[in-house]
C-alpha positions in Angstrom: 72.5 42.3 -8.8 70.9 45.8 -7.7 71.3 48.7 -10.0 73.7 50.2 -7.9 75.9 46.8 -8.2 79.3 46.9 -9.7 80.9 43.6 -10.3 84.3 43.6 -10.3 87.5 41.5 -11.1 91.4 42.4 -10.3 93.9 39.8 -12.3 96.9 39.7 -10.1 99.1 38.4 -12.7 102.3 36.4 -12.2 104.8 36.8 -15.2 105.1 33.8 -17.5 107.7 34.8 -19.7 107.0 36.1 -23.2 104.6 38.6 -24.4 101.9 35.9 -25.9 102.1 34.0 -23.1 101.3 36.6 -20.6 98.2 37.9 -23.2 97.0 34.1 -23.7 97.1 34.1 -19.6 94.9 37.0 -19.4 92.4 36.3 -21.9 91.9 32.6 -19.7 91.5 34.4 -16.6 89.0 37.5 -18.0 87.1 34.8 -20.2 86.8 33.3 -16.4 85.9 36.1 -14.7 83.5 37.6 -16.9 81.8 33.7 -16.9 81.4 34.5 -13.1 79.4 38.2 -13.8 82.5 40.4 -13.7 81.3 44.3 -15.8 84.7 45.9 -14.9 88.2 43.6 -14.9 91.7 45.6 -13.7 94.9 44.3 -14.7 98.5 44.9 -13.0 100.8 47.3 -13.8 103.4 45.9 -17.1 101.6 42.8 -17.4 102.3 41.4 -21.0 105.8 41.3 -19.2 108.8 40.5 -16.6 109.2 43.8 -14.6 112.0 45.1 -16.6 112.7 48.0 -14.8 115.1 46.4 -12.2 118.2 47.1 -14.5 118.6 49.3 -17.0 119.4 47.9 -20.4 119.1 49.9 -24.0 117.7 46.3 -25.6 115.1 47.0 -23.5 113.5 50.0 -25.5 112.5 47.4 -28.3 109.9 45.9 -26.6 107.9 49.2 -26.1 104.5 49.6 -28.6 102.6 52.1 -30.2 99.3 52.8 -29.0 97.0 52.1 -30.1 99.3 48.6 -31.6 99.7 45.0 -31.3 99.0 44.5 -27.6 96.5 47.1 -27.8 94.5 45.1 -30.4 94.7 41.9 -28.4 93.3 43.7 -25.2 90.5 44.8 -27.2 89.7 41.6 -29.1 89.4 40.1 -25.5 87.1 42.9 -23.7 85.1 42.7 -26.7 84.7 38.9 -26.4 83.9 39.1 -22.7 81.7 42.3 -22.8 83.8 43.6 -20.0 85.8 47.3 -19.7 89.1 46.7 -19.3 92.2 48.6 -17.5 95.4 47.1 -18.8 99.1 48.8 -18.6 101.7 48.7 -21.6 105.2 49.9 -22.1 104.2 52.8 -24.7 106.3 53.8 -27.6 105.0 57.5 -28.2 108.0 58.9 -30.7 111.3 58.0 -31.5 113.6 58.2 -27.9 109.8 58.9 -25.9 108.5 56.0 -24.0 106.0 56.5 -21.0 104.2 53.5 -18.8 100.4 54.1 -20.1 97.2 52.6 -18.6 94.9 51.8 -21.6 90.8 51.7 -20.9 88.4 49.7 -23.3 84.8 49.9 -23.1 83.0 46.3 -23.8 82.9 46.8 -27.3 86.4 46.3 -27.3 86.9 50.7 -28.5 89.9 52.0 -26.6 88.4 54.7 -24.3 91.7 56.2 -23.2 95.2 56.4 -21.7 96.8 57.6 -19.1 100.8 57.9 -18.6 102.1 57.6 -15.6 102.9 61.0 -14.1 104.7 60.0 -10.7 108.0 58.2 -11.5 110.3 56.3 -9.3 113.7 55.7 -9.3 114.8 53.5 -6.3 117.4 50.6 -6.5 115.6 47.6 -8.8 113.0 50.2 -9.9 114.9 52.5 -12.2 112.2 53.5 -13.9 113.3 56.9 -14.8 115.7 55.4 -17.2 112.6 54.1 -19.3 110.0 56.5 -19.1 109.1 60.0 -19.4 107.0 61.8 -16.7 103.0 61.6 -18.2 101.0 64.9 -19.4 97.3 63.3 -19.8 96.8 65.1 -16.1 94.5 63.2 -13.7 91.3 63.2 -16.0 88.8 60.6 -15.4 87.9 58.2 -18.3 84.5 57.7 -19.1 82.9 54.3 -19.2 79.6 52.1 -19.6 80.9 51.4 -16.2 81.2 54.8 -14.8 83.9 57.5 -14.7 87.3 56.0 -13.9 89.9 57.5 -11.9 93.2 55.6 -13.4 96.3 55.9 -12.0 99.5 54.0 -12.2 101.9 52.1 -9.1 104.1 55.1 -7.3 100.8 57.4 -8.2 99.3 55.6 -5.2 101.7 57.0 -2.9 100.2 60.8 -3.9 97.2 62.2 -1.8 96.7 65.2 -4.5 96.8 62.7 -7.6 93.7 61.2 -5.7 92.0 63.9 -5.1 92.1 65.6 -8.5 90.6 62.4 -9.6 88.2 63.3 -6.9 87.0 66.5 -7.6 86.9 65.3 -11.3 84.4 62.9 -10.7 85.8 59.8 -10.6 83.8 57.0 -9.0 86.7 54.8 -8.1 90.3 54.6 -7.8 91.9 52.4 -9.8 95.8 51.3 -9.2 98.0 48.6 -11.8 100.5 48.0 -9.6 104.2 46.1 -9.7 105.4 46.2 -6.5 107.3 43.9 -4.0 110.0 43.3 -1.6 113.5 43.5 -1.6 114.6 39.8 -1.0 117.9 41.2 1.3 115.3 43.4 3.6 114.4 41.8 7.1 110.9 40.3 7.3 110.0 43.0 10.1 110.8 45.2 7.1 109.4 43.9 4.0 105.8 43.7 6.5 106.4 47.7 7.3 106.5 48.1 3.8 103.7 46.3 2.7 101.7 47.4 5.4 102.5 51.1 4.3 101.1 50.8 0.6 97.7 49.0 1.9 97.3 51.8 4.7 98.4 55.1 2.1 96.1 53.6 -0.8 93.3 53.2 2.1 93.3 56.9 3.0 93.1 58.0 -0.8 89.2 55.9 -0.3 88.5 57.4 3.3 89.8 60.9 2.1 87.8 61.1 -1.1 84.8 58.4 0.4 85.8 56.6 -3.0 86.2 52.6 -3.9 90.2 51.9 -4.2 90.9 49.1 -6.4 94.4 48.0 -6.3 95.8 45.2 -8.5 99.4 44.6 -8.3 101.7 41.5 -9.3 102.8 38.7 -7.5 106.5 35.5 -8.1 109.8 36.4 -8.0 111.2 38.1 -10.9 115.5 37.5 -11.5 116.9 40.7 -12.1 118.6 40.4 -15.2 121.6 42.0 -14.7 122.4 39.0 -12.5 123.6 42.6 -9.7 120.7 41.8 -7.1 118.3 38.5 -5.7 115.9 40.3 -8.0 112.6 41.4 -7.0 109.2 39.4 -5.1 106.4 41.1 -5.9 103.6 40.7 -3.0 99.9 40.6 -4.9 98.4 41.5 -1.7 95.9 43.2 -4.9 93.1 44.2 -2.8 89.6 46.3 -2.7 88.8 49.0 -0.2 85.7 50.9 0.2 85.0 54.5 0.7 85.4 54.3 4.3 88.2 52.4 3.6 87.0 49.2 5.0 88.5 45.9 2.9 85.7 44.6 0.6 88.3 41.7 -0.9 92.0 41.0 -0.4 93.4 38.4 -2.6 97.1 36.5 -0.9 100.6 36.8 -1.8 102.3 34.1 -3.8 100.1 32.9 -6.5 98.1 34.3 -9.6 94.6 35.1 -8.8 91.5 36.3 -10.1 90.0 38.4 -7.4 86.3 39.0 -7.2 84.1 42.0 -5.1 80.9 43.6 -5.9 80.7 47.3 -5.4 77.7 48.9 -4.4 77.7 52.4 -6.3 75.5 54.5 -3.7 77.9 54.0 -1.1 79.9 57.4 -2.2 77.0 59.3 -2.1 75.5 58.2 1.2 79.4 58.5 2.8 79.7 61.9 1.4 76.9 62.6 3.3 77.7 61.3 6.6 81.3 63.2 5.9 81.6 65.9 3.6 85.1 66.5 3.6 84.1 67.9 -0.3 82.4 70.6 1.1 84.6 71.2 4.1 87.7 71.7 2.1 89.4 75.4 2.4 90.5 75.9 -0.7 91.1 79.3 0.2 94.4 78.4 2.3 95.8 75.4 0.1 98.2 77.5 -2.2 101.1 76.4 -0.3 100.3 72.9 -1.7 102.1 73.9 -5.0 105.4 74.4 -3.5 108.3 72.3 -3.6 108.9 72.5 -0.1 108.3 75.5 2.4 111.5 76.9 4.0 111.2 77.7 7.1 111.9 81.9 8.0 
């Protein structure tokens, strides 16, 4: 492996239905992939869980944890066993009646780097997720790594070019995405693909746009919504890696767990940025409108 070489792992992760479960999962398929070389595993968004956000249920608060906590200590325990840094995403207890979705970051000695919360959050039918969490305030600050500086976000951040590019201009070296998204089993097929097709293409413009590495690692099974109200949720791994240009680098499939391997070469940024410096070409000068709501016409 060059100097330049990254390796790589995204654990698209298929719910198996209690928290110890899910955590002895993941340990077997990190111990795996750092066995095949892997320096930087990803893990999808909610994973020591079902996706719980298709209904909304009080009950539900009580499986939220401090960080750091229990889950936390696991995580750690496990990138310090592998020597790997580690992205996972918990259901965060912050104070009495404040709960966020967080991304936690652990460095190979198995310290906890950082967190981010979630800032962009959705509430769509079977993704109520506004019920459980509370908007984020970490900002989109990169988290330093023996790896490099990480540019974490979480699931509906992906649809956001600016979220990107503050991460951008803040250094990140990647773009990192936990993800729990799927289809709708009552859509059409012609549909569901539009869909799908849509989160690939946005989450490749955020690498062309900012000549950054995308890494997106999302969940894949069915999942029962609770409530019993709807044919619950499919979630389409699809998790995949895109390069600064955008071009696919790996793209693991649909139905089934997987441990998903690439090797990112570093320099590629650098030599991009280059080729097209859309950094340098940026009018700053005239982007003020940006931080409207929306702009009424006269």
């Amino acid at each position: 492996m060059s100097s330049n070489a990254l390796s790589v792992a995204l654990i698209q992760h298929r719910d198996t239905g209690s928290v110890e479960a899910n955590l002895d999962a993941t340990a077997t398929a990190i111990a795996e992939a750092a066995a095949n070389g892997a320096q930087l595993v990803v893990l999808a968004e909610l994973h020591t869980g079902p996706y719980f956000c298709q209904t909304e249920d009080l009950a539900t608060f009580d499986s939220a944890e401090a960080i750091p906590g229990p889950s936390c200590e696991r995580l750690a325990a496990i990138a310090r066993e592998n020597r790997v840094v580690l992205v996972g995403s918990l259901f965060e207890r912050r104070a009495p009646g404040l709960y966020h979705n967080t991304a936690v970051v652990f460095e190979t000695d198995g310290r906890l780097l950082g967190t981010y919360r979630k800032m962009h959050i959705p509430d769509d039918p079977g993704y109520y997720e506004k019920y459980y969490f509370t908007p984020g305030d970490t900002g989109f600050v990169p988290i330093d790594t023996s790896v490099g500086r990480l540019g974490v976000l979480v699931c509906w951040d992906q649809w956001y070019p600016e979220a990107a590019r503050i991460m951008a201009l803040s250094g990140a070296e990647v773009l990192i995405y936990p993800t729990a998204i799927g289809w709708d089993p009552q859509d059409t097929p012609e549909e569901q693909r539009r869909q799908q097709e849509a989160w690939i293409t946005v989450q490749r413009g955020h690498a062309v746009a900012n000549n950054l590495p995308v890494i997106a690692c999302n969940r894949t099974g069915h999942e029962p919504d609770p409530s019993g109200h709807s044919p619950g949720a499919t979630f389409w791994g699809t998790s995949f890696v895109a390069g600064p240009q955008g071009e696919f680098l790996a793209r693991a499939g649909e139905d089934a767990p997987e441990i998903l391997a690439v090797e990112l070469d570093r320099g590629r940024t650098e030599a991009v940025r280059r080729q097209w410096p859309f950094l340098r070409d940026r009018r700053i000068d005239a982007y003020a409108p940006i931080l409207k709501r929306y702009i009424d016409p006269d």
